[in-house]
C-alpha positions as CSV (number, residue, x, y, z in Angstrom):
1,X,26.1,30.6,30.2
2,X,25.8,27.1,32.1
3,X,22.5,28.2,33.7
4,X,21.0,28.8,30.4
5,X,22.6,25.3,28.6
6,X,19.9,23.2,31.0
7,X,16.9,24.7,30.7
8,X,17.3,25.0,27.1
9,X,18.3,21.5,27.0
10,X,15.5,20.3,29.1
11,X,12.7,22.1,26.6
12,X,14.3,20.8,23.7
13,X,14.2,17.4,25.2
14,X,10.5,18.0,26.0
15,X,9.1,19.6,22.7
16,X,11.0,16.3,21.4
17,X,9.4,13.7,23.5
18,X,6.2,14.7,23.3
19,X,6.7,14.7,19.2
20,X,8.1,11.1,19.5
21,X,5.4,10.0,22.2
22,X,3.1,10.5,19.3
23,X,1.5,7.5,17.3
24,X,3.3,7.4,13.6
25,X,0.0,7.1,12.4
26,X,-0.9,10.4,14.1
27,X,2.4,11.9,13.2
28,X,2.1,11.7,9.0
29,X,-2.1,11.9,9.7
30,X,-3.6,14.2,7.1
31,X,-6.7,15.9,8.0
32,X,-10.1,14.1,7.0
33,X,-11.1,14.3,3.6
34,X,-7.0,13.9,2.3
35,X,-7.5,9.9,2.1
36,X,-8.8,7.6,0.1
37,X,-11.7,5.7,1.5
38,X,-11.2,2.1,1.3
39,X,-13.1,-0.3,1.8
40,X,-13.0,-3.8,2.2
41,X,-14.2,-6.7,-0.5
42,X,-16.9,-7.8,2.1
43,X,-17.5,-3.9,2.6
44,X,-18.5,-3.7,-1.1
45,X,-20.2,-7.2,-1.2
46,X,-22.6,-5.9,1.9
47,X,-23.0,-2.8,-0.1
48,X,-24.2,-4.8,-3.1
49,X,-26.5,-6.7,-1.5
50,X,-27.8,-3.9,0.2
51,X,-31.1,-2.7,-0.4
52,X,-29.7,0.4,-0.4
53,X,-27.8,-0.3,-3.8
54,X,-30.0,1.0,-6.7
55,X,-29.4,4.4,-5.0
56,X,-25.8,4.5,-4.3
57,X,-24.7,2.6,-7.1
58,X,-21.3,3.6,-8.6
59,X,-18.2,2.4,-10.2
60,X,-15.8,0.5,-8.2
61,X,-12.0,0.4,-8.5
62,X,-9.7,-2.4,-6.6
63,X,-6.6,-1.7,-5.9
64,X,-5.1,-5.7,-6.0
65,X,-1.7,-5.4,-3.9
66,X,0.3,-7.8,-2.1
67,X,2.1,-7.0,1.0
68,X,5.8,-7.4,-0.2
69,X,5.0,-5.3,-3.3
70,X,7.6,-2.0,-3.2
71,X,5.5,-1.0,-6.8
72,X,2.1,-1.2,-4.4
73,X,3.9,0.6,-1.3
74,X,5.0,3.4,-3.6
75,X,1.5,3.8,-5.4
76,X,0.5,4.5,-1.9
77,X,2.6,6.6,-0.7
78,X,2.3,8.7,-4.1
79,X,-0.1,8.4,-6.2
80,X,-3.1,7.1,-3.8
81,X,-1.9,9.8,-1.6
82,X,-2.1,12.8,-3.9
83,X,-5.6,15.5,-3.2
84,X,-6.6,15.3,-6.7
85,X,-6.4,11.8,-6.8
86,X,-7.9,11.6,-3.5
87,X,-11.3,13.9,-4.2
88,X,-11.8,12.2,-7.8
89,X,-12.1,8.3,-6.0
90,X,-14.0,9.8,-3.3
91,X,-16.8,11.2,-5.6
92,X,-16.5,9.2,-7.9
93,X,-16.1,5.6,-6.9
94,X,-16.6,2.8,-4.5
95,X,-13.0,2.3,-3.7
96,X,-11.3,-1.1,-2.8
97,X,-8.5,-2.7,-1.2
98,X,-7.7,-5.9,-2.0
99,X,-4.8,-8.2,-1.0
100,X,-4.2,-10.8,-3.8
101,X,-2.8,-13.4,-1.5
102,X,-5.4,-13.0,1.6
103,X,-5.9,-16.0,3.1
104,X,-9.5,-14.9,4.2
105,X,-12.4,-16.4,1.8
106,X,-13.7,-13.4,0.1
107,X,-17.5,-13.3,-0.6
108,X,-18.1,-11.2,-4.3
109,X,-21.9,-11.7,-6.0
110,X,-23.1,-15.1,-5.2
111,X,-19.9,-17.0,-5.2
112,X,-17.2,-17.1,-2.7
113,X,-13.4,-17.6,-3.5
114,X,-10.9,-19.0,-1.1
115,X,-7.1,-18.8,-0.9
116,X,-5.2,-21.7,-3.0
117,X,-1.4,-22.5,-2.5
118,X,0.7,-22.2,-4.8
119,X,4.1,-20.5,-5.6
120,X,5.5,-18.6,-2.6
121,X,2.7,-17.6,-1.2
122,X,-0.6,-18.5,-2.3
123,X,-3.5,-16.7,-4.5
124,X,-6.9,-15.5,-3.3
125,X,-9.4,-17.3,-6.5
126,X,-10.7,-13.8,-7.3
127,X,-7.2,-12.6,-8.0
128,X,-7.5,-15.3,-10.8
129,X,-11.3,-14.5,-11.6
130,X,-10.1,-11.3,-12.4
131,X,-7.7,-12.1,-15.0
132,X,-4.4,-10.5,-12.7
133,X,-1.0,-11.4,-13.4
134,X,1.1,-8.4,-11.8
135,X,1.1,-6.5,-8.9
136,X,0.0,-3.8,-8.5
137,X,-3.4,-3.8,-10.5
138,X,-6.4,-2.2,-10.3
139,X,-9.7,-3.8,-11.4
140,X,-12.4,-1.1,-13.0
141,X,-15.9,-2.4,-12.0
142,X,-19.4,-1.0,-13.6
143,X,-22.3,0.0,-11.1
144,X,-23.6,-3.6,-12.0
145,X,-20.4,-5.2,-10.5
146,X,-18.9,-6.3,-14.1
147,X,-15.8,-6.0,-15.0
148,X,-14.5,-3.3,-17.3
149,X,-10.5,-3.5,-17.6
150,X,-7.8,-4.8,-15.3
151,X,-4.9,-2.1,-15.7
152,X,-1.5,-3.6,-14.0
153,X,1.4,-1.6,-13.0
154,X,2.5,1.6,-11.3
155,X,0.7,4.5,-13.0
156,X,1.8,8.2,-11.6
157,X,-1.0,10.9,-11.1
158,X,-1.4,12.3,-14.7
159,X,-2.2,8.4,-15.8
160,X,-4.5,7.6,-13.1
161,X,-6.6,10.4,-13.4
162,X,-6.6,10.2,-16.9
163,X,-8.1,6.4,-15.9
164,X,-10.2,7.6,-13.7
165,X,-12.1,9.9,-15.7
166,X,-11.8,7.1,-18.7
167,X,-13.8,4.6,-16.4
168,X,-15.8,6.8,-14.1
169,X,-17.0,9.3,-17.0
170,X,-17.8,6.6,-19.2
171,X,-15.5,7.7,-21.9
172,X,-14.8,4.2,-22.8
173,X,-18.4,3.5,-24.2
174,X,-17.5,6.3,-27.1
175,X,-13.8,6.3,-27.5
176,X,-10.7,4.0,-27.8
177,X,-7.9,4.8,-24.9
178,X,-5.2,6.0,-27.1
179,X,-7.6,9.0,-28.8
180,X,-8.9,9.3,-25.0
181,X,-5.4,9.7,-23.6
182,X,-4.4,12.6,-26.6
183,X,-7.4,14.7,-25.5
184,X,-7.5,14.5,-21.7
185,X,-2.8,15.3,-22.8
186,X,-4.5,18.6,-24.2
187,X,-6.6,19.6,-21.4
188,X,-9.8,18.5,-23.4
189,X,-11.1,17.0,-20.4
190,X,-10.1,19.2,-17.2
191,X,-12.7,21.4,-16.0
């Protein structure tokens, strides 16, 4: 029985190593396709300036987070992370990521905003420019950069995709949220 203890010991201390010699980023990886593609503020900026633009113009969302933020983490790890969610952004949207209290100055149209102290930690301007009290929030942007809502708080699947298709649709030209939200409750706007 002993002769069989170490080689059974030694392959189960090798199938474990070679899981643990892994990155963690390559160890909770999901295939391509299952993220969201972010992109930066300058990213989008570039994008917009781009003579490119009139062609790929789409609606933008920015996710506003700060690093402490177990609300942000948790959108995430969830929400952000779930294949519907994931496929809708991806077609749909130019999708941001943007730290509120990033020290960097952030370039957006022609202006430029910088970080100011203040509080614990300091503010990026354009947290401010976009009317953002709470974390996290996401900012709803037109192809023409303009703002169209700043929705705060955690929001699960159902209430982000009901968002999504609200903004990205252009539901909001032609009906108010709460009549929106009934229908898309019923099914009225799944395919």
């Amino acid at each position: 029985m002993k002769k069989f203890a170490i080689p059974a010991f030694l392959l189960l201390l090798l199938f474990a190593s070679s899981f643990m010699l892994r990155s963690p980023e390559s160890r909770s990886q999901k295939s391509p396709g299952e993220k969201i593609n972010w992109i930066s503020m300058q990213e989008l900026n570039d994008l917009a300036q781009s003579k490119d633009w009139p062609k790929k113009k789409r609606k933008i969302i920015i996710d506003t987070y700060t690093e402490w933020c177990g609300w942000c983490k948790k959108m995430d790890k969830t929400t952000f992370s779930d294949p519907v969610i994931v496929k809708y952004i991806n077609e749909n949207y130019y999708a941001v990521k943007f730290d509120a209290e990033s020290k960097e100055t952030v370039q957006f149209g022609d202006r430029e905003y910088k970080w100011v102290a203040g509080g614990r930690r300091g503010i990026n301007e354009l947290t401010r420019a976009f009317g953002i009290r709470g974390y996290p929030s996401y900012v709803f942007l037109n192809e023409d950069l303009a703002k169209l809502q700043v929705v705060p708080g955690y929001k699960d699947v159902k209430t982000m995709l009901a968002m999504l298709v609200y903004f990205g649709e252009e539901h909001y030209t032609k009906t108010p949220w709460d009549q929106f939200q009934k229908d898309f409750d019923s099914g009225k706007y799944m395919n």
